[in-house]
GUVOKOL-831527 format. One line per field, with one value per residue (C-alpha): residue in one letter; chain; x, y, z. Coordinates in pm, 1 decimal, decimal comma. Example, Ala and Ser with C-alpha at 12.3 -4.5 7.8 and 13.67 -1.06 7.14 Angstrom:
// residues 2
aa = [A_S]
ch = [A_A]
c1 = [1230,0_1367,0]
c2 = [-450,0_-106,0]
c3 = [780,0_714,0]
This chain:
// residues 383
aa = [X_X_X_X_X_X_X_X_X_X_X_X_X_X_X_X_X_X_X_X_X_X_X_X_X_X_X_X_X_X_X_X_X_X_X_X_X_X_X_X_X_X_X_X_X_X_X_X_X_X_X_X_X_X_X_X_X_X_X_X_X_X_X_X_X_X_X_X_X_X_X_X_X_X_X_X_X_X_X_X_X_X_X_X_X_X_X_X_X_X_X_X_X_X_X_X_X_X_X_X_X_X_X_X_X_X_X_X_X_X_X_X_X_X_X_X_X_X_X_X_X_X_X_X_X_X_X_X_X_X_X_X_X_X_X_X_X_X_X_X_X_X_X_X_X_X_X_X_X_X_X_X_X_X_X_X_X_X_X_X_X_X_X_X_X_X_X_X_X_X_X_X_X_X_X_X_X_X_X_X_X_X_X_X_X_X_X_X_X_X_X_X_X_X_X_X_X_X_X_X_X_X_X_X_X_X_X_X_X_X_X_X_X_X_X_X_X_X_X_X_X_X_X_X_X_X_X_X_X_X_X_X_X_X_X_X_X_X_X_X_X_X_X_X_X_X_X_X_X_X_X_X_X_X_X_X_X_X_X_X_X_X_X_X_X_X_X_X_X_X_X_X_X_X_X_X_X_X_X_X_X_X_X_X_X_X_X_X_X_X_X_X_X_X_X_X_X_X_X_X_X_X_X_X_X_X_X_X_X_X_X_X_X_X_X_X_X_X_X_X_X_X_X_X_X_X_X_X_X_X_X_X_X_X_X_X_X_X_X_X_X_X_X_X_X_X_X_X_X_X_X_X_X_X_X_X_X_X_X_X_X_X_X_X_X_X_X_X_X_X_X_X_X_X_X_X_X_X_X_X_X_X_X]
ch = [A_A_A_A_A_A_A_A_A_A_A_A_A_A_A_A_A_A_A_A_A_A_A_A_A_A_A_A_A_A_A_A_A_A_A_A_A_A_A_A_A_A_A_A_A_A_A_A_A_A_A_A_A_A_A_A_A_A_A_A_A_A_A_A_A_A_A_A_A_A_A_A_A_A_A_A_A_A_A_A_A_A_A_A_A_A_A_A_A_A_A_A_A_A_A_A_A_A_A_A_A_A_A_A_A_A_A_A_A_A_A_A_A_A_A_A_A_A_A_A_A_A_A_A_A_A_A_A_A_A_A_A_A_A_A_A_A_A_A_A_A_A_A_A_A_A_A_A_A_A_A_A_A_A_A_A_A_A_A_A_A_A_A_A_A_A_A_A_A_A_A_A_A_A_A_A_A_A_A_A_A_A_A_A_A_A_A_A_A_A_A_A_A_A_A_A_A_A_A_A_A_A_A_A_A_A_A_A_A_A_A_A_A_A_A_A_A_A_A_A_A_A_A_A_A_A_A_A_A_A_A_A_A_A_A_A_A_A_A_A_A_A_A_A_A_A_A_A_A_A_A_A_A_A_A_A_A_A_A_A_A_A_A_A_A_A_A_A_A_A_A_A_A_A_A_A_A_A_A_A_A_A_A_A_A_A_A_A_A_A_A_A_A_A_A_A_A_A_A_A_A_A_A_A_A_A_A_A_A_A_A_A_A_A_A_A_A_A_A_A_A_A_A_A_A_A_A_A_A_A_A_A_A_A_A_A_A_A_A_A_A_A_A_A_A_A_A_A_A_A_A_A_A_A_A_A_A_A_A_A_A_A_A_A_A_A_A_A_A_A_A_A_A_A_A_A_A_A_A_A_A_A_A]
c1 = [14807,0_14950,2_15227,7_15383,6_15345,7_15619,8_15476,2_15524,4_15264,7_15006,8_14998,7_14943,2_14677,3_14504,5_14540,7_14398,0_14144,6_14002,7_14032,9_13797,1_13529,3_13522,8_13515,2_13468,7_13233,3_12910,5_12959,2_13042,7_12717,6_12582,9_12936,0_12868,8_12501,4_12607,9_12871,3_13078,1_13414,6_13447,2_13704,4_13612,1_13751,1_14012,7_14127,1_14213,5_14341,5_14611,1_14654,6_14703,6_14995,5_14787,8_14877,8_15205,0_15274,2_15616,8_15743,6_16065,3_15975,9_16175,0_15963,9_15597,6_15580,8_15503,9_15818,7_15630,6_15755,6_15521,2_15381,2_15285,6_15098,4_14952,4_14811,8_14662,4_14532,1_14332,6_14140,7_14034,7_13966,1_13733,0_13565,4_13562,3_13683,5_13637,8_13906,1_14151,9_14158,2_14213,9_14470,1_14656,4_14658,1_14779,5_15065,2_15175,1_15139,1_15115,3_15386,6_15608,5_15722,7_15847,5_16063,2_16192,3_16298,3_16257,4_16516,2_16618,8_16402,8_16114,4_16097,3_16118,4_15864,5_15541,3_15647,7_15579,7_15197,4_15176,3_15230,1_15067,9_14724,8_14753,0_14698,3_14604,6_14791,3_14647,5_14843,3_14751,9_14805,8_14476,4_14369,2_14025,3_14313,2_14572,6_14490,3_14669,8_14878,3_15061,2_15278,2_14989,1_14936,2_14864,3_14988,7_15204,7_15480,4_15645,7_15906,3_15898,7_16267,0_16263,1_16045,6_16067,2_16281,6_16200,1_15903,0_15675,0_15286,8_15105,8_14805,3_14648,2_14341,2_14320,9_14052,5_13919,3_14183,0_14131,8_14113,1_14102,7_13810,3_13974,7_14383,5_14631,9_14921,5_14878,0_15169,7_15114,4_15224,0_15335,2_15519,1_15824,3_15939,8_15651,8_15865,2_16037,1_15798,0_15768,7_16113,1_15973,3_15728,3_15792,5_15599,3_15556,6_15421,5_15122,0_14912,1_14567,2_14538,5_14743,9_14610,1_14469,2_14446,9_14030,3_13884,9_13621,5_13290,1_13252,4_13232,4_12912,9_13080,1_12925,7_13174,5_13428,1_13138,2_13291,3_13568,5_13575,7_13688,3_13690,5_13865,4_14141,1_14240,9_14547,2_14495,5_14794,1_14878,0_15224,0_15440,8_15785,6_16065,5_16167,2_15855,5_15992,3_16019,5_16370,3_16449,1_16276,1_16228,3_16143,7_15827,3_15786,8_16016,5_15863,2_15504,6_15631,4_15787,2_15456,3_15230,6_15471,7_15419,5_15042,8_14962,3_15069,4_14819,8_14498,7_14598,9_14578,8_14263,6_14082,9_14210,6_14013,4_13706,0_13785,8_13750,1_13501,9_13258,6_13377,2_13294,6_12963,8_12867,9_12988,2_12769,7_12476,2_12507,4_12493,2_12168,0_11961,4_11714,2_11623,4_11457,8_11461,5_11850,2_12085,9_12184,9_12545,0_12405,0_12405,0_12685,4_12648,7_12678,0_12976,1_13148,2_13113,9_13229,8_13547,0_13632,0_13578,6_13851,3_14078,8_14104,3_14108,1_14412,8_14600,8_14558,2_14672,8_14985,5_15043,9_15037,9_15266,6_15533,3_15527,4_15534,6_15841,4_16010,4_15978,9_16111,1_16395,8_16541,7_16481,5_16293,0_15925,8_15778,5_15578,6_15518,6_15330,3_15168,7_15063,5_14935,5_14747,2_14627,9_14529,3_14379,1_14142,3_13999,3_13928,3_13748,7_13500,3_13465,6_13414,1_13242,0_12972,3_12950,3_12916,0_12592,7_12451,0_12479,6_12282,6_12014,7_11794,0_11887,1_12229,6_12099,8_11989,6_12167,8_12051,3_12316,3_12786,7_12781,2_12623,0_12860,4_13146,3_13017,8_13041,7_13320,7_13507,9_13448,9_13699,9_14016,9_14009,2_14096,4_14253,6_14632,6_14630,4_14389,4_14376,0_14484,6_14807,9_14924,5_14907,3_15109,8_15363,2_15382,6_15412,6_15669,8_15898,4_15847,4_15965,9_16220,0]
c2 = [13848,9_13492,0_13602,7_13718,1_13375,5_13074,9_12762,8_12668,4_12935,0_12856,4_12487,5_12591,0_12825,9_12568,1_12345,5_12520,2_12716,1_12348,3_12277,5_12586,9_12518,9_12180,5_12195,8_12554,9_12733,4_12465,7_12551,7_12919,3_13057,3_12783,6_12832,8_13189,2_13171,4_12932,8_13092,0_12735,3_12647,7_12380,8_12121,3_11920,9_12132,9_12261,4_11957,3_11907,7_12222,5_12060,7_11813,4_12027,5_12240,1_12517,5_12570,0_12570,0_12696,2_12874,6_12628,9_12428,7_12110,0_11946,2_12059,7_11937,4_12278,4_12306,5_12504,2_12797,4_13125,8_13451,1_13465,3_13061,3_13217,0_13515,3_13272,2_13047,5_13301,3_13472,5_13166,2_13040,5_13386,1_13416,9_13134,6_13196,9_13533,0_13307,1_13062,2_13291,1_13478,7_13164,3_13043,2_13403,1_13476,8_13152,3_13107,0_13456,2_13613,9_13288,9_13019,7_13328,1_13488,1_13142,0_13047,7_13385,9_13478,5_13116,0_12869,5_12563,9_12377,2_12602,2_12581,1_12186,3_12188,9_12419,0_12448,6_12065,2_12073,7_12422,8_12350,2_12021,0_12178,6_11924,9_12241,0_12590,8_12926,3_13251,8_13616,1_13796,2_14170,0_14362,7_14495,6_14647,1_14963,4_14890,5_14829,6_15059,2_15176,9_14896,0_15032,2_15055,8_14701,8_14638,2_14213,5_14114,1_13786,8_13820,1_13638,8_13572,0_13574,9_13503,5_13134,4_13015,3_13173,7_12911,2_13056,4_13309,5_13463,2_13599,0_13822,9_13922,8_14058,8_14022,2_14046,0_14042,8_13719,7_13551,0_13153,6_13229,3_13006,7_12713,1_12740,0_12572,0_12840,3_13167,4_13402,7_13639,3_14051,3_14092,1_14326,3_14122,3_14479,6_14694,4_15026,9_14992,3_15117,3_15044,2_14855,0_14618,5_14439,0_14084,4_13770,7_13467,1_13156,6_12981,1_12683,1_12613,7_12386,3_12566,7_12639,6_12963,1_13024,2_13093,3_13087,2_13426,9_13391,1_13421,7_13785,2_13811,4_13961,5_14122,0_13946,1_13689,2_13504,2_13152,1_13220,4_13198,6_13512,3_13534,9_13694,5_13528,5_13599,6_13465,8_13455,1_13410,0_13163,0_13009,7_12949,9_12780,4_13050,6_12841,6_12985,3_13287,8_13370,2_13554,4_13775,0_14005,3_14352,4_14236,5_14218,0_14517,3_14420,2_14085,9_14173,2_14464,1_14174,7_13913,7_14197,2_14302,9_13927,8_13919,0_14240,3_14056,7_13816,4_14017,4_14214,2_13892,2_13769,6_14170,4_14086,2_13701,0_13931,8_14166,8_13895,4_13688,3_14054,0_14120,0_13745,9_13757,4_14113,8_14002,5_13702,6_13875,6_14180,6_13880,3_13706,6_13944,5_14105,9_14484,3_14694,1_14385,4_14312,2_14202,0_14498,0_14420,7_14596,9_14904,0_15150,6_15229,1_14897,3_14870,9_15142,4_14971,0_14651,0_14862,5_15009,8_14703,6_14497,9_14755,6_14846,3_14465,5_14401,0_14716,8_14578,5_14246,3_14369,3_14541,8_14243,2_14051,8_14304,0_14304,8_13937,1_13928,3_14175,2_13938,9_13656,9_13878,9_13933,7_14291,5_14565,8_14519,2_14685,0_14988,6_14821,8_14552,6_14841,8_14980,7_14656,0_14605,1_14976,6_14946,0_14613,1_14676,9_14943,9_14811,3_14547,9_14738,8_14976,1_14680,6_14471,8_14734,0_14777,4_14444,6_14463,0_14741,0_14604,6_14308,4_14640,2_14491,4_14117,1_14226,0_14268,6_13949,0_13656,7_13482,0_13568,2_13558,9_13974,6_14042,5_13851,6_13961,9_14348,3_14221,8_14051,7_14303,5_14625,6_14420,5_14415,4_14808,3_14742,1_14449,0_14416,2_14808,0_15023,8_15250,2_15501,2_15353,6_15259,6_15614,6_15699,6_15407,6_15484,3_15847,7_15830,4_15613,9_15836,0_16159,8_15936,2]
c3 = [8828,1_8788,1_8524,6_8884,0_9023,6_8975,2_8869,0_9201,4_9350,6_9078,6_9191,1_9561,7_9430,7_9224,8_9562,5_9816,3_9577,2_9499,1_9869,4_9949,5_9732,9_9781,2_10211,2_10299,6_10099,5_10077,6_10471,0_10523,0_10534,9_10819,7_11054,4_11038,6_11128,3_11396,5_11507,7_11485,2_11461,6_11198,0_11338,4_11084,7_10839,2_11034,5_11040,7_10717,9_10672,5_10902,0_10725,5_10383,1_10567,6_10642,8_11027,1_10959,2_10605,6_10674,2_10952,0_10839,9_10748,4_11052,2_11295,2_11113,9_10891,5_10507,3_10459,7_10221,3_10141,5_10262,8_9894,5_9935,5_10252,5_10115,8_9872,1_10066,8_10359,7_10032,3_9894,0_10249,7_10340,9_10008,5_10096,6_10476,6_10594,9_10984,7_10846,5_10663,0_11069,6_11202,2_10940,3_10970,2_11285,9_11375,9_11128,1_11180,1_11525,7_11718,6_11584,6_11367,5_11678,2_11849,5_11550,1_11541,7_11854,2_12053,0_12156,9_12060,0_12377,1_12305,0_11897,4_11943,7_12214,1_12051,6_11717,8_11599,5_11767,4_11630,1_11253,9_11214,1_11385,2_11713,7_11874,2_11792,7_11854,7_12002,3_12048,3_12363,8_12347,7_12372,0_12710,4_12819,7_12828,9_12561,8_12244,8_11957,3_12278,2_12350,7_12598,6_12805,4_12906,5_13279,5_13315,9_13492,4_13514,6_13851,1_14003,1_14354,8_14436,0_14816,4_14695,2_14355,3_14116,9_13846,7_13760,5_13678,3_13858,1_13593,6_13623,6_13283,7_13144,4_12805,7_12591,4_12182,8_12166,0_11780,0_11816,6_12231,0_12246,5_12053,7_12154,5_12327,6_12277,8_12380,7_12368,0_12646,8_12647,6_13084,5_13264,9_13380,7_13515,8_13593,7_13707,7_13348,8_13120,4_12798,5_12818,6_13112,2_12880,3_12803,3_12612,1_12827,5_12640,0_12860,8_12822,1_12833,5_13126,9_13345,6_13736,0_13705,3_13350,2_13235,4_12922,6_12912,7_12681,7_12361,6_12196,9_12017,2_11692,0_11424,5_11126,6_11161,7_11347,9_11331,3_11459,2_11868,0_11944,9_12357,3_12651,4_12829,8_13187,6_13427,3_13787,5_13998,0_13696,6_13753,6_13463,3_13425,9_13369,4_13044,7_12870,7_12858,3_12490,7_12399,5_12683,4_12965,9_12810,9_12426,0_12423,8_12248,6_11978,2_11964,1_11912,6_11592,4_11463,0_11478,8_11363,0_11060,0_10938,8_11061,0_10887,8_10574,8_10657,7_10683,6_10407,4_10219,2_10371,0_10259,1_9939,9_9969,2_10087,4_9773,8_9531,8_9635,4_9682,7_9319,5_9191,2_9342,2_9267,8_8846,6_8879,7_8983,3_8749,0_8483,7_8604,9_8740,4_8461,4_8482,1_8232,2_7994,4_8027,6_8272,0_8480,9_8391,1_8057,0_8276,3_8300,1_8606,3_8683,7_8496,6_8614,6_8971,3_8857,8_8663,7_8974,9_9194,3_8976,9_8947,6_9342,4_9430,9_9172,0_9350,6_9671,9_9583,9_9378,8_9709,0_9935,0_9713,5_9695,9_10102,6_10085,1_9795,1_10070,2_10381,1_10139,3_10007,9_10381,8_10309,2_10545,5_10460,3_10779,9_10552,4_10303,1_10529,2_10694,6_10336,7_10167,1_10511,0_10509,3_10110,6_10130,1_10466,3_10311,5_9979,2_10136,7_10286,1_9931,5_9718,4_9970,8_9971,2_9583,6_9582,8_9772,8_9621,7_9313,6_9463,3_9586,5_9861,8_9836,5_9903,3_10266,3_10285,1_10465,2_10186,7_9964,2_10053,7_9981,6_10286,9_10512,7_10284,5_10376,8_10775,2_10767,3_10603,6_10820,1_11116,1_10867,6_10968,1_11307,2_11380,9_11335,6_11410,2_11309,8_10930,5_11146,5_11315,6_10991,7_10855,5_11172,7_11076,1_10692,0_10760,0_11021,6_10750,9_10491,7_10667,0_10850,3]
């Protein structure tokens, strides 16, 4: 795969992968047990670039291309599916949107805190009633007119929010214009701190367990009419935007949970001794391992060709919604090969394939589910 790669991408692959073994994986399986957020490490992911990996360099970014980030969401992710999330989700949906549609006064005032890792970015879409029907959100932003026209009163519900329990920077989905439909939705940027604003608990996930996924509400929250991010009525066309670019992202991180599944799943098939030889010996076991490679290598050929797209300037919107399609679901087929080649240890905590399986069944539905992505591939294709 690296004959695809400048020289330039194999040095940032040689980085970060010496980066992940070195500080992620001797603590992946204890964050995930514990259900912590490893500042420490986070940290100095910051300090690497990795909060702010496409951000010019101006404004405290690394300055990457998409395939620097696909790179780089993969290795964390195979180390730490928790800290690819955080990594992607943050680069893409949460600090992509305000250099892409955010104004000079807004870019210079979240975007430097954004891409060094002072502070961490959440995207707030998902409703107890929206989720792949985004129209369907129920917050609202509301100026009072007759009062203070300088600002906003938010009301929001939002829930399943990736980094909520850890972020500063939450780009909230509202209804500026609640009679307008889907053209009344609009993306207000609010800050943790603000009167009104409430951190929920902690979901109790079943993968991704080190990252703080929580609910985040707004109660009568008032926020400055400058946080507005583009204009009233984009919303929509904001958030396709973000999740084109974040859908490269978790593609690359199921590719990160492909490999590591099929590194682990090889390594056992090599040590572990059945019928007098390693079961690697076995063509059945072969045949897994066969298939394994080859479906992790087609994801990740797919992934790169998105990313070469988005770096192009050309239309990559199906192609992000393929790679994220092919990749999601490859995860969870070699993930589980993976552990039944392990057979009953592979349901064991005490070995990466069984948090690999875990962590892997989520890259189905965040981002939009397998199934909205057939709707979006198959609507450009008879289009």
């Amino acid at each position: 795969m690296d004959i695809f790669l400048t020289e330039k991408h194999k040095i940032v692959r040689h980085s970060v992968q010496d980066f992940a073994q070195k500080q992620i994986v001797p603590i992946a399986k204890e964050i995930d047990e514990e259900q912590r957020f490893p500042w420490e490490v986070v940290d100095k992911m910051a300090t690497l670039g990795y909060l702010g990996i496409q951000a010019p360099k101006e404004l405290g970014g690394a300055g990457m291309d998409t395939v620097s980030y696909t790179i780089i969401i993969e290795e964390i992710s195979k180390a730490s599916a928790s800290l690819g999330l955080c990594a992607s989700v943050h680069n893409s949906v949460a600090l992509y949107p305000i250099l892409a549609f955010g104004n000079k006064s807004q870019k210079e005032k979240f975007v430097p805190d954004l891409a060094t890792g002072k502070k961490i970015g959440a995207f707030c879409l998902t409703e107890p009633n929206a989720g792949s029907d985004a129209s369907a959100i129920e917050a609202t932003a509301i100026k009072d007119e007759n009062r203070d026209s300088d600002h906003y009163i938010v009301n929001a519900n939002k829930v399943f929010v990736t980094n909520g329990g850890v972020a500063e920077t939450f780009l909230i989905f509202v209804r500026t214009n609640p009679s307008a439909g889907p053209k009344g939705i609009s993306v207000i940027i609010a800050e943790k701190g603000s009167a009104g604003f409430i951190v929920g608990e902690r979901e109790n996930l079943s993968g991704m367990r080190a990252n703080p996924v929580s609910s985040i509400r707004l109660s009568d929250c008032k926020i400055h009419a400058s946080n507005l991010l583009a204009k009233e009525g984009q919303g929509l066309k904001i958030g396709l935007a973000a999740l084109d670019t974040g859908r490269i992202g978790i593609a690359a991180q199921a590719v990160g949970i492909c490999q590591g599944s099929l590194e682990e799943g090889i390594k056992y098939a090599k040590e572990r001794i059945q019928f007098n030889v390693p079961i690697a010996k076995h063509q059945s076991i072969q045949n897994m391992i066969a298939d394994m490679g080859t479906q992790v290598e087609s994801a990740r050929l797919m992934v790169y060709r998105a990313a070469l797209l988005k770096d192009m300037g050309k239309p990559f919107s199906k192609e992000a919604a393929m790679a994220k399609l092919m990749a999601s679901e490859t995860a969870s087929r070699v993930a589980d090969m993976a552990v039944q080649i392990h057979g009953g240890y592979g349901y064991s905590k005490s070995y990466p394939v069984e948090r690999y399986y875990r962590d892997a069944r989520i890259t189905r539905i965040y981002e939009g589910t397998s199934e909205v992505h057939r709707m979006v591939i198959a609507r450009s294709l008879l289009s």
